[in-house]
N, C-alpha and C positions, 0 to 999 in steps of 0.2 A: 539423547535429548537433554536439553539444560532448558533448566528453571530459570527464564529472565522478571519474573516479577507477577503475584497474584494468582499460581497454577498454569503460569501458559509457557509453555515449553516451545523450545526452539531446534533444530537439528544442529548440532554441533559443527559440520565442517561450516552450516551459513552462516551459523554467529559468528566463527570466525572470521571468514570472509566480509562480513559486514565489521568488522573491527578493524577490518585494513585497508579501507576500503577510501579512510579520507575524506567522508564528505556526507553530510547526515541526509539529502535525501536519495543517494544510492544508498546509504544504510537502512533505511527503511522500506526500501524498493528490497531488500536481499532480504532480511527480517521475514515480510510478508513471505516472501518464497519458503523460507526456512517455517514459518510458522501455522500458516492458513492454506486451505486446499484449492488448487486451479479451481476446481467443479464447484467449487461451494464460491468463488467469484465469480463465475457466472451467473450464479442467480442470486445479486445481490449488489444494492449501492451499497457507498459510505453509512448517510442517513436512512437507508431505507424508502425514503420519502418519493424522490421525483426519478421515474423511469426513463432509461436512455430516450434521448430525442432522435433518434438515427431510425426507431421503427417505421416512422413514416406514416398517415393518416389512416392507410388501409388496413396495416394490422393493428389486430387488438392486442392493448398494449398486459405485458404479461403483471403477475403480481408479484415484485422485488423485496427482498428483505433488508434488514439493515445489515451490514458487519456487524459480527460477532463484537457486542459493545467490551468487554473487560478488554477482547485480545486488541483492538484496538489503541484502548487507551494506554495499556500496558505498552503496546509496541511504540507509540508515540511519546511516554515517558520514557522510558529506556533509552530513547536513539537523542533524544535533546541534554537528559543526563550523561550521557556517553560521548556527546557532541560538545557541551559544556568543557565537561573535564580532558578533553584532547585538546580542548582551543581551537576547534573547527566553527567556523566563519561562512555565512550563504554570502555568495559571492552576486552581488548583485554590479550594475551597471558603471556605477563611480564610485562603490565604497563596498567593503565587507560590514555585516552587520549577523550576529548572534541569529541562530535559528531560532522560529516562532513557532508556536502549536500549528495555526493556520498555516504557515509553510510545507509542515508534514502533512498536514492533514488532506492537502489539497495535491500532494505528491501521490499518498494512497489514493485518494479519488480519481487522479490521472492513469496509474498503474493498474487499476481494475476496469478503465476501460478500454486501456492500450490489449489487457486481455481478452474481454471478450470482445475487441475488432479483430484481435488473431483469428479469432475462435470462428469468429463469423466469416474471414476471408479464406480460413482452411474450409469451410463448408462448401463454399461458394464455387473454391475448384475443385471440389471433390465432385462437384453436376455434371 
């Protein structure tokens, strides 16, 4: 385990992996893996705040917690520090342009729910 900044430790082979990887928001998509638990992405957004819309009217909708605020912030300064100093660029449509906090932040917010739709499509053919 490596110290990437604040106490929040990282699994060594992912930080590497996330260092070769070229591109700040697969580095923060590997981070997450190397840093935070599937189970504990489960029950939990970004902010905490607004619960997956995919429940549907009939269920009651459960109660969500935020991400782990430090390891968050820590993983999203790390990967923009480390994206800076390599000279990696978000590649958008007509131009490159410098990675933003909102671009990570919305990368982790996509990747916790790419998770628990796994989560829920493994259930679903496990019936």
């Amino acid at each position: 385990m490596v110290n990437i900044g604040g106490e929040i430790y990282c699994v060594e082979t992912q930080l590497n992996m996330a260092h070769s990887c070229g591109e700040g928001t697969v580095m923060i998509r590997i981070l997450m893996d190397g840093i935070l638990k599937k189970n504990e992405l489960l029950h939990c957004t970004y902010s905490g705040h607004q619960p997956p819309r995919n429940l549907g009217k009939s269920n009651e909708p459960k109660v969500y917690r935020a991400l782990h605020s430090k390891a968050k912030v820590v993983i999203i300064k790390y990967t923009l520090e480390y994206a800076k100093s390599q000279g990696w660029k978000k590649k958008t449509k007509h131009d490159s342009a410098p990675y933003k906090w909102i671009d990570l932040q919305q990368t982790m917010t996509q990747k916790i729910g790419e998770i628990k739709r796994a989560y829920q499509k493994n259930l679903d053919m496990k019936k």
